[in-house]
C-alpha atoms as one frame of an Amber mdcrd trajectory, in Angstrom:
protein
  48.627 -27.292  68.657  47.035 -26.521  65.359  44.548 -29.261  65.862  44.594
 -30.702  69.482  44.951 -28.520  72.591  47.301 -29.935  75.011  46.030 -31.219
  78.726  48.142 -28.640  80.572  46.856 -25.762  79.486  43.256 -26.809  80.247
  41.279 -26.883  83.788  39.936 -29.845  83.849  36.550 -30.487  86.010  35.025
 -26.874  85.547  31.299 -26.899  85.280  29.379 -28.196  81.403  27.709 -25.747
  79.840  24.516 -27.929  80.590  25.340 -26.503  84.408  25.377 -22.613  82.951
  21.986 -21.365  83.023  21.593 -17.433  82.187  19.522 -15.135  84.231  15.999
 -13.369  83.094  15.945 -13.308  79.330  18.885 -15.637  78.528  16.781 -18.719
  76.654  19.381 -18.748  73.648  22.192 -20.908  74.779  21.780 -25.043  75.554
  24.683 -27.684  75.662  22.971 -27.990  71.472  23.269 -24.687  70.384  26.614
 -22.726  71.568  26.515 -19.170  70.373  28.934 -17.828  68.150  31.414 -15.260
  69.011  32.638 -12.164  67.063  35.095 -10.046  67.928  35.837  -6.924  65.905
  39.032  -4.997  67.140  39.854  -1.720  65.759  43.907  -0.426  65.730  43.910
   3.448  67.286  40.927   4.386  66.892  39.793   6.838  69.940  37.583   7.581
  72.439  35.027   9.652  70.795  35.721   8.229  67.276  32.308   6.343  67.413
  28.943   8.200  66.613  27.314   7.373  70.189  30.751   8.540  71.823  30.112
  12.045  70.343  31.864  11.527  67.107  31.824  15.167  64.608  32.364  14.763
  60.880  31.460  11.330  60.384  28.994   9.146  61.010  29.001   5.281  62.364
  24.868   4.304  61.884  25.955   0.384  62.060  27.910   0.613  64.985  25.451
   3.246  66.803  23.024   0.814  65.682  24.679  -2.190  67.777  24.499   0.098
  70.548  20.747   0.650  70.259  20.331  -2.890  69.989  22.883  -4.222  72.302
  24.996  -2.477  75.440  27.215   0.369  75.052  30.138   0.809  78.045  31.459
   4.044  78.836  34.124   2.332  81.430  36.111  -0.498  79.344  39.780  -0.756
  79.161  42.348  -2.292  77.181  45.312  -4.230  78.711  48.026  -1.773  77.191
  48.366   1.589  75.275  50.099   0.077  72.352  49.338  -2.660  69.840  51.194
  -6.089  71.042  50.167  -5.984  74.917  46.549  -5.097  74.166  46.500  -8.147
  71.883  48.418 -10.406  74.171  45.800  -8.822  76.837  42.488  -9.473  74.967
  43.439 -13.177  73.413  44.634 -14.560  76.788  43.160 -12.754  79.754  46.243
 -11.441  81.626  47.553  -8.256  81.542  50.470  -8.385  78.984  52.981  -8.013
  81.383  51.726 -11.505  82.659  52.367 -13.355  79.876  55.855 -11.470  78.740
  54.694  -9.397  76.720  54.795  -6.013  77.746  55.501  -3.457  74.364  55.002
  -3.616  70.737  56.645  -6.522  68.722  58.640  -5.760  65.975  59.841  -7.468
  62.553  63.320  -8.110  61.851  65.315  -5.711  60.040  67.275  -6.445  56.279
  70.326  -6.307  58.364  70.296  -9.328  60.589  72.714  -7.054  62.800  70.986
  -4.368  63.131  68.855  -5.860  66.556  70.957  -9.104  67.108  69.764  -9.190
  70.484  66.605  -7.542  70.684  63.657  -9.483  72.056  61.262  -8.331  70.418
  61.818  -9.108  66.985  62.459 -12.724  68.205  59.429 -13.304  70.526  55.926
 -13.887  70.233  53.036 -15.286  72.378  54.382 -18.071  74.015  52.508 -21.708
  73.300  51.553 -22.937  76.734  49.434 -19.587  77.002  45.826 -21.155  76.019
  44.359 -18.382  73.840  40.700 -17.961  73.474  40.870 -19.324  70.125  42.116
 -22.659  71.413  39.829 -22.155  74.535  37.001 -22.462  72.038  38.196 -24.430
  69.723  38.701 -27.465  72.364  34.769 -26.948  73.068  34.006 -27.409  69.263
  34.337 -24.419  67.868  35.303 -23.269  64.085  38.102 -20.415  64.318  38.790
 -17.935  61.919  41.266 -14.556  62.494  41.112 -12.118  59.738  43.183  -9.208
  59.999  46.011  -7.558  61.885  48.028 -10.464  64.320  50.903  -9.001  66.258
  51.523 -11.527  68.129  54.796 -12.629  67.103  55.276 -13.165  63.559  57.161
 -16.264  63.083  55.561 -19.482  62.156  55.316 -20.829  65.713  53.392 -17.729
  66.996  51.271 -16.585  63.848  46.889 -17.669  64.064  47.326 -21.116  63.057
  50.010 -22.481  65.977  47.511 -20.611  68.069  44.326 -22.109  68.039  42.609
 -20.496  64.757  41.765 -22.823  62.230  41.751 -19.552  59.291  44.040 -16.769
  59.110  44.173 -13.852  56.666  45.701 -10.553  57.393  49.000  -8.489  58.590
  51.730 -10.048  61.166  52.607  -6.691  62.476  51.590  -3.016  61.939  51.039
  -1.640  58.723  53.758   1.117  59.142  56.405  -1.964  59.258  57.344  -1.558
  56.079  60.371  -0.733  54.341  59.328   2.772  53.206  59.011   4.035  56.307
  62.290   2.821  57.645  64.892   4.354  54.881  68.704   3.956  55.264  70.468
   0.974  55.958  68.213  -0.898  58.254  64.873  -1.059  56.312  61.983  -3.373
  57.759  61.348  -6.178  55.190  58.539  -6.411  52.722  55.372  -6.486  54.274
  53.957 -10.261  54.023  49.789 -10.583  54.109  49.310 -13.742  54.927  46.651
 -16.620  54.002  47.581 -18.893  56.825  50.983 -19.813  57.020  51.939 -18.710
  53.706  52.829 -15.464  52.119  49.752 -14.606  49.692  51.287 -11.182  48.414
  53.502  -8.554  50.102  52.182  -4.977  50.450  53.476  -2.629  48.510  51.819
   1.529  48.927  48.560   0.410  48.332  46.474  -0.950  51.664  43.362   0.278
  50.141  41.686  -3.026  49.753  42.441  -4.125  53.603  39.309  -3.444  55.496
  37.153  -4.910  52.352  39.272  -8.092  52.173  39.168  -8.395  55.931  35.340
  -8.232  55.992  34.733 -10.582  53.132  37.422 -13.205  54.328  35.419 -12.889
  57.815  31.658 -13.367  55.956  32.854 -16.195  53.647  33.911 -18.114  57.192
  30.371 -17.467  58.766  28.612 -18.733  55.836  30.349 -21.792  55.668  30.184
 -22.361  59.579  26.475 -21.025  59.311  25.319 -24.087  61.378  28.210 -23.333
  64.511  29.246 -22.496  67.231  31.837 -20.381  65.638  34.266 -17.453  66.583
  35.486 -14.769  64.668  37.812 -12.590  65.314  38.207  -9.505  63.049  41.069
  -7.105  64.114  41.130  -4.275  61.855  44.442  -3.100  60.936  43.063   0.485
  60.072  42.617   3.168  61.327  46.016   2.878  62.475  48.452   5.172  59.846
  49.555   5.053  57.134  45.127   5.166  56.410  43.820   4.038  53.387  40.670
   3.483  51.939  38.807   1.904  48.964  37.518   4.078  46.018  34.071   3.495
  47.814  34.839   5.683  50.964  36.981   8.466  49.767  36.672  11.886  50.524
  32.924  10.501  52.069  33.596  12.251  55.111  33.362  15.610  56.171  36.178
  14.928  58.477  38.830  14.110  55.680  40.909  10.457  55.066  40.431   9.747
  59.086  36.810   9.917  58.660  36.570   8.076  55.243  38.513   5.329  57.002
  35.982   4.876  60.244  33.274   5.068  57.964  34.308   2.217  55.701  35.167
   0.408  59.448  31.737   1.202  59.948  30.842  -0.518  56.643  32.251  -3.649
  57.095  30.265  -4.493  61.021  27.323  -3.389  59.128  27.816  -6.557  56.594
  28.967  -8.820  59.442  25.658  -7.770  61.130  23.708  -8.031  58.056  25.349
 -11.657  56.926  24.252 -12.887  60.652  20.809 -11.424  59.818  20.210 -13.260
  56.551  21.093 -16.305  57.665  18.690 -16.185  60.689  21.624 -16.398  63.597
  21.648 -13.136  64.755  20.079 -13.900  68.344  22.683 -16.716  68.533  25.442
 -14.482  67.915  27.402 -12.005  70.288  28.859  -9.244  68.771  32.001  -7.260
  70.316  33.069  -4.087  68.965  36.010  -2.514  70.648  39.475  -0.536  70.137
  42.865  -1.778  70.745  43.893   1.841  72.286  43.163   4.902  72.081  44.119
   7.012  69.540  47.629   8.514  67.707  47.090  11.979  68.819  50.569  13.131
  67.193  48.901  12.672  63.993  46.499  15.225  64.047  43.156  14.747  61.826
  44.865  11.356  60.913  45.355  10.145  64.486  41.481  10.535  65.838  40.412
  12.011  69.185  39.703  10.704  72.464  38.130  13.706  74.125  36.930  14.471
  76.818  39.434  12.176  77.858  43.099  13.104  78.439  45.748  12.379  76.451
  45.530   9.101  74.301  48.039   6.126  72.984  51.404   5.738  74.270  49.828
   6.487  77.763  47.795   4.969  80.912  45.761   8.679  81.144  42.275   7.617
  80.054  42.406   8.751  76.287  45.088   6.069  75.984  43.216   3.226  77.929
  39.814   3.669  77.675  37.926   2.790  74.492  34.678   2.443  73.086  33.115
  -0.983  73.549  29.620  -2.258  72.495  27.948  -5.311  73.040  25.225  -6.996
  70.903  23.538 -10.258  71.294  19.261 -10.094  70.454  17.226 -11.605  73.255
  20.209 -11.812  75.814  21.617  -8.878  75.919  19.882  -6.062  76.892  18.619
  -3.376  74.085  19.717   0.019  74.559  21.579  -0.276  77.649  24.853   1.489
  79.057  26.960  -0.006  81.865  28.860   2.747  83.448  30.409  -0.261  85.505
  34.654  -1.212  84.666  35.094  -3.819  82.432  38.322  -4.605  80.714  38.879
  -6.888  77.687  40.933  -9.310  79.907  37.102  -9.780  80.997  36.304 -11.208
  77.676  37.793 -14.842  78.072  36.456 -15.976  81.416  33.354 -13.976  80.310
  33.086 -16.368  77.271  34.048 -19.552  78.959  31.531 -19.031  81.240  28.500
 -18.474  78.499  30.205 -21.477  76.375  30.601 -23.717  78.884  34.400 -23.691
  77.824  37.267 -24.784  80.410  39.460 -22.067  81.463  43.153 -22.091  81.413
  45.357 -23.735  83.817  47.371 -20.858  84.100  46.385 -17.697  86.178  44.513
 -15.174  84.638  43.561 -12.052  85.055  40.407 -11.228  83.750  37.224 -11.604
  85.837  33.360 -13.052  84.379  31.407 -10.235  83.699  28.593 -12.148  82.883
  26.054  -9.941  85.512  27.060  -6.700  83.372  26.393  -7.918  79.647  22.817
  -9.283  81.150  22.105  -6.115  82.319  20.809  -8.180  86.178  19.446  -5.762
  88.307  22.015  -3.472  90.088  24.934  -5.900  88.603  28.353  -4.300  89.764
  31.879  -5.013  88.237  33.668  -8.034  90.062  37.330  -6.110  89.520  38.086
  -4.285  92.679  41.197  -2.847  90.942  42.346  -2.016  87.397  45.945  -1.287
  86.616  47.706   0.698  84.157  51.189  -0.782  83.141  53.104   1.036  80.317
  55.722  -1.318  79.512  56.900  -2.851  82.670  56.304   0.140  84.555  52.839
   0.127  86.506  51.777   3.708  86.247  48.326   4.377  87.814  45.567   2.059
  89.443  41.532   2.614  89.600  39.305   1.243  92.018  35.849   2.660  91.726
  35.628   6.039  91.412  38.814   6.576  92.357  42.299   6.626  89.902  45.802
   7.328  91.542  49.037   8.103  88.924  52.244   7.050  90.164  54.994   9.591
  89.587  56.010   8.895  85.719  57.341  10.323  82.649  55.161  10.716  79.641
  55.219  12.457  76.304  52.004  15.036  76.294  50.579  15.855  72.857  50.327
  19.645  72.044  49.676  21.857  68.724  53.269  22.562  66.902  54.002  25.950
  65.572  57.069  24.580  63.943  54.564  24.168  60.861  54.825  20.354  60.773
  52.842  17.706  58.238  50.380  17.172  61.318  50.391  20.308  63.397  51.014
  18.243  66.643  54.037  17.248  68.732  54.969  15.420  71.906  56.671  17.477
  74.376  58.519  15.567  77.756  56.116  15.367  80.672  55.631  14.172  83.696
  53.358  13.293  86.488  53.693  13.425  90.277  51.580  11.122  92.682  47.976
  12.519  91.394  44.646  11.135  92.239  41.509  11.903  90.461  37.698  11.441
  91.118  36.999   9.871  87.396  33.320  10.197  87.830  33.465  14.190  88.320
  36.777  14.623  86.518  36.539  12.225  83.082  39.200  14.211  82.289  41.913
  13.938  84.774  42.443  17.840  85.366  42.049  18.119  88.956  44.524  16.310
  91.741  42.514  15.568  94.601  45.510  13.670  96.665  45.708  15.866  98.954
  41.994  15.797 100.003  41.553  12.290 100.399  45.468  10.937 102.095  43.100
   7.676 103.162  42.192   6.923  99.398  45.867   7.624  98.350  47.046   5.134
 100.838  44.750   2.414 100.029  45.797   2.853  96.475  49.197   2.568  97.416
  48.713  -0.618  99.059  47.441  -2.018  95.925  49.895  -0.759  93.292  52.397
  -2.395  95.658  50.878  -5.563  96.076  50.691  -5.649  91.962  54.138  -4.279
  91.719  55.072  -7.525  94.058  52.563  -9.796  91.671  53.632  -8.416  88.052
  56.378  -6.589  88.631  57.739  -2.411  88.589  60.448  -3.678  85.937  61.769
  -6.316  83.672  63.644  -8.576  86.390  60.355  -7.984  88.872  57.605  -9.585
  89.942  56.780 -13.121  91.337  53.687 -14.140  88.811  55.101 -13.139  85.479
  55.620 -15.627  82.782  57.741 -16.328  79.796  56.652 -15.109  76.167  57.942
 -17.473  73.642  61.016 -17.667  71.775  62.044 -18.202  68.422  62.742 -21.004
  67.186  65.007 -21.623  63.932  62.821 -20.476  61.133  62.900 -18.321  58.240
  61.020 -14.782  58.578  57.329 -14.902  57.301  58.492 -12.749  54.069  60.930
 -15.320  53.083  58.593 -18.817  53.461
């Protein structure tokens, strides 16, 4: 798998990329010259934690800059509120709950007894899901992952078993280590890893991260200069604990949140720069998106996702909708914002499409979006319905304009007066059956259900048809898959 991809997880017969011809501007892309891919995925950072989203106390010029020079989407979603199932959403093109893997994965404890039976510290993305490293990698492309994986983090789920042919960077989250989980149970040491292999474990210093991420990322391009190439650079800040380099502290008006987005912002200026100087810039495509949205609970460490409501941990908007720019010189459009929903399940079949790659035998999700990053003329989203899961449970579903919550639980974050580190807490919530017009009501603040019965219904009729598809709960739902299992092998901190 590290090398070949197998037969049944390709479609075989799909059009050449000699067949794909783009429309107006599109003259960078022949079956000779396959455009690279790069894909830089943030951990928590909100909403409005970009400069062109309306970000205060920091700035962003490099990523503002992409914008200006590329498309900037105001309606993008991730596949889950938490880290694992947005992953699992982006790298496959399912919703997570598709491919098993519906919540955040977790390491094994010290104490092998501690979760003897708990799935997910033994499961991982399974290997008859085709990622869209293997995707590309089957149509000749180099592979490189540098940063955070969680995926599954023994050796049969990490990068390489998965279709990269690089990997540097985290397993898991960077709070999965032992100092945050005192008593008897402690996490193990946290392992960042140079392939397969331990390279050192991660003490209380993550300062160097986001610099070692970048450079591992640049090295790749310049020695796959000549392509076609994808990169994929998921960030394991800003997620907490934050840390910075000696460069970036206390830059920010905003304090150590700040500091950290602007060093985030550092490192796509160098990617963007590195393309630059070696003259492939306007063969290049450029992603820069969020994983979800943002840890409000944290206070001025946890980012902001206003004017959206709430943020990770939930399907309201501020947990599901991030910022997402597009860049690609001479193809896609300069300056541009597509107000149209997009989703990074979109991203595979997208890519396929423009690489001439063959999709996966399995059913996906995602739909090309193609027309929108072109910018064609009065180009509309193909997805007629977007669907908010939070674990198993489907929670809400948008189609257009229109957003209807199912009745749920959810923790809402207000300011403590308990005089906590953070100032915030989450209190017990809940939601009845709410619609809301998103494109008066961004914000979610005003339940139109009762005015529109007709839209409610119709709604209805598609949550249930999903809940039949994917399921309402673990033992539901006639199209889910398996995620993989682990197999006998030693934890990655003990290879």
């Amino acid at each position: 798998m590290n090398t070949l991809i197998l037969p049944s997880k390709l479609l075989l017969g799909l059009a050449l990329l000699s067949t794909f011809i783009f429309a107006g501007s599109c003259n960078n892309t022949s079956p000779e010259l396959k455009p690279n891919i790069i894909i830089i995925f943030t951990d928590d950072q909100g909403y409005a934690d970009v400069g062109v989203y309306g970000a205060e106390g920091f700035v962003t010029p490099n990523i503002d800059a992409m914008a200006s020079g590329g498309m900037r989407f105001t309606d993008f979603y991730v596949g889950s509120p938490v880290c694992s199932p947005s992953r699992a959403a982006l790298l496959t093109g399912c919703y997570p709950q598709r491919v098993g893997i519906p919540a955040v994965l977790f390491p094994e404890h010290v104490n092998d007894e501690w979760y003897p039976e708990d799935r997910k510290t033994k499961t991982g993305i399974h290997q008859d899901e085709l990622t869209l490293a293997e995707m590309l990698k089957a149509n000749g492309y180099a592979t490189g992952c540098f940063g955070k994986w969680h995926l599954g983090h023994h050796k049969q789920f990490l990068p390489l078993q998965q279709g990269f042919d690089e990997y540097f960077g985290l397993p898991y989250s960077n709070d999965m280590r032992p100092g945050n989980n005192p008593g008897p149970n402690p996490y193990p040491p946290l392992p960042l890893m140079d392939g397969n292999q331990v390279h050192r474990f991660m003490q209380d210093d993550q300062s160097m991260l986001t610099r070692e991420y970048t450079e591992k990322a640049i090295d790749f391009i310049k020695r796959h200069k000549e392509g076609p190439f994808f990169v994929y650079l998921p960030h394991t800040m800003p997620h907490i604990p934050l840390y910075i380099s000696g460069q970036f502290a206390g830059k920010s008006e905003y304090g150590i949140y700040g500091d950290v987005i602007e060093e985030i912002d550092w490192s796509v200026g160098q990617i963007n720069q590195t393309l630059e100087e070696l003259g492939i810039s306007e063969n290049t495509w450029v992603t820069f998106a969020t994983d979800n949205g943002p840890w409000l609970i944290f206070g001025a460490h946890g980012g902001l996702a206003k004017p959206l409501r709430e943020g990770k941990f939930t399907t309201f908007e501020g947990g599901m909708r991030v910022p997402c720019i597009m860049k690609w010189p001479g193809t896609i459009p300069a300056g541009k914002e597509c107000s149209e929903m997009a989703a990074t399940i979109d991203l595979l079949p997208t890519i396929a499409k423009i690489t001439g790659s063959e999709l996966p035998v399995n059913k996906i999700d995602g739909n090309d979006i193609s027309n929108l990053i072109l910018g064609e003329k009065d180009a509309v989203s193909p997805t007629d319905a977007y669907y908010y899961y939070n674990g198993w449970e489907l929670q809400a579903v948008r189609s257009g304009k229109w957003k209807l919550h199912l009745p749920h639980k959810y923790s809402a974050v207000v300011e403590a007066e308990d005089g906590n580190r953070y100032g915030r807490k989450g209190i017990p919530s809940e939601i009845g059956l709410s619609l809301f017009n998103l494109e008066e009501d961004i914000s979610e603040s005003i339940n139109v259900a009762g005015k529109y019965p007709e839209v409610v219904n119709e709604l209805l009729k598609k949550a249930e048809a999903m809940k039949k598809e994917l399921g309402n709960s673990e033992d539901t739902g006639e199209g889910k898959r398996k995620a993989g299992w682990q197999k006998q092998e030693q934890h990655t901190s003990q290879n």
